[in-house]
VMD Tcl script that draws the C-alpha trace (Angstrom):
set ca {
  {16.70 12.81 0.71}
  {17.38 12.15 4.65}
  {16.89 8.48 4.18}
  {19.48 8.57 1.47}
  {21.95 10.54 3.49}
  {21.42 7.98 6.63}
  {21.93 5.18 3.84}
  {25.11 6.53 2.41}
  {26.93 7.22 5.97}
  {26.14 3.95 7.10}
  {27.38 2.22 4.01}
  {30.25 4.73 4.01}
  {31.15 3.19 7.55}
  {31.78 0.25 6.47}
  {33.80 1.11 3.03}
  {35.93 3.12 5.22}
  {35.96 -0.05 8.19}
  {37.16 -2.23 5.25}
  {39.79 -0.54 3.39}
  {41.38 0.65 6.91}
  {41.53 -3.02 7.36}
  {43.21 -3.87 4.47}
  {45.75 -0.59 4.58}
  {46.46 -1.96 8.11}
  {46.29 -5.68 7.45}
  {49.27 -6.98 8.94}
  {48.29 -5.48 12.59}
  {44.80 -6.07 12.69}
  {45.26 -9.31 11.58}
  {47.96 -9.89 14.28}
  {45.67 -8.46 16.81}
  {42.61 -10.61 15.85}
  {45.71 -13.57 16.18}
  {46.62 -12.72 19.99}
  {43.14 -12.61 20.89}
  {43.04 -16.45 19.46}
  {41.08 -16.03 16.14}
  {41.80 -18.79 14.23}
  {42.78 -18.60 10.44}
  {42.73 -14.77 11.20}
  {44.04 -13.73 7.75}
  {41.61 -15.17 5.86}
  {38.70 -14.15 8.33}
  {40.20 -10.70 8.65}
  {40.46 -10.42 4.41}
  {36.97 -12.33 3.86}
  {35.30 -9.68 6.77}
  {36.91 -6.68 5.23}
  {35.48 -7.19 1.53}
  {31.75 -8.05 3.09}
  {32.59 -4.78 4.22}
  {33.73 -2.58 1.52}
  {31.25 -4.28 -0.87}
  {28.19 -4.57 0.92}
  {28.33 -1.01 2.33}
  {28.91 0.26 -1.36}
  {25.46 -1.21 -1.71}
  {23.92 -0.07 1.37}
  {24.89 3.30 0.45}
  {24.66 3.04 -3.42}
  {20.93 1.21 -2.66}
  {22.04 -1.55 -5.28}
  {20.64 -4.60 -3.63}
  {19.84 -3.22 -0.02}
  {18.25 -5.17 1.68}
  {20.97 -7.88 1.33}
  {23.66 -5.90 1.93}
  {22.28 -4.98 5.15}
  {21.38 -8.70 6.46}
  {24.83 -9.35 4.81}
  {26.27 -6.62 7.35}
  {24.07 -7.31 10.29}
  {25.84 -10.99 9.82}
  {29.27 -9.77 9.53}
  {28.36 -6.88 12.60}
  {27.48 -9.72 14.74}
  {29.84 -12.32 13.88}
  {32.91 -9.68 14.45}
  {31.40 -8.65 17.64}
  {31.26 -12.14 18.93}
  {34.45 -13.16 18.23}
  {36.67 -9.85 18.14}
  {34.53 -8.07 20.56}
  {34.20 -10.31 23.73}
  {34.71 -7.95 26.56}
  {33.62 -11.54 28.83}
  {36.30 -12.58 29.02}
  {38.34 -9.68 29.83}
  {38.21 -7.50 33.09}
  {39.38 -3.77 34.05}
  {39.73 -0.95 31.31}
  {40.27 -3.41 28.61}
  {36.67 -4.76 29.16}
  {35.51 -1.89 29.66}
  {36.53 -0.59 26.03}
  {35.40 -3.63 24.38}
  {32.21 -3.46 26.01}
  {31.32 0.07 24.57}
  {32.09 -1.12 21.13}
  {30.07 -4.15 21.79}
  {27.72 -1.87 22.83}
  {28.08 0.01 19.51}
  {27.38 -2.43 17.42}
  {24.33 -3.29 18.70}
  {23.43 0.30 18.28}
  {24.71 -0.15 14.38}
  {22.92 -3.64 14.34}
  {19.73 -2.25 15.22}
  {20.16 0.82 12.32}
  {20.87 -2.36 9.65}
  {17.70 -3.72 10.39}
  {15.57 -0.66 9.85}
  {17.96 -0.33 6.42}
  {16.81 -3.72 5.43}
  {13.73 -3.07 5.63}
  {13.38 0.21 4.14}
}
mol new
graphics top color blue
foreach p $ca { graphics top sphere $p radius 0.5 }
foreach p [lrange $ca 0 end-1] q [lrange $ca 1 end] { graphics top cylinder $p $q radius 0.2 }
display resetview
């Protein structure tokens, strides 16, 4: 029953990640732009439906396992490239860093979910 709960909030995360992205599409994706992302449309519309659909299964537990390495992919590759507090200095990195830091946190929770 706990499990479940954990499993359904951390899916829900992402579902609710996703379709923010997509209600707020044109800024994110002109955000992910200024920060250099190439082809960040597509990437931004390709990341958000890993999102909404694979959390749907983490929380749903259709398929879990792969929704979770499927996530932990997507976690990772969005930290890297949206994430990269490197290369920034003052408040800004400091912000970035903390959500970095986050999703490490969130990458380390996938892991246990894929192999529950």
């Amino acid at each position: 029953m706990v499990a479940s709960l954990g499993f359904i909030l951390l899916g829900g995360v992402f579902v609710c990640a996703g379709t923010e992205h997509f209600w707020n599409f044109r800024m994110v994706s002109g955000m992910l732009a200024d920060k250099g992302l190439p082809a960040a449309q597509g990437l931004l519309a390709l990341g958000s439906v890993v999102e909404i659909v694979a959390g749907l299964c983490l929380a749903m537990g259709v398929m879990r396992p792969y929704a979770a390495v499927a996530l932990i992919l997507f976690t990772i590759a969005a930290s890297l490239m949206a994430l990269n507090f490197w290369r920034y200095s003052g408040m800004e990195r400091q912000a970035l860093r903390s959500a970095f830091i986050i999703n490490v946190a969130v990458v380390g929770s996938l892991l246990l979910a894929a192999t529950a």
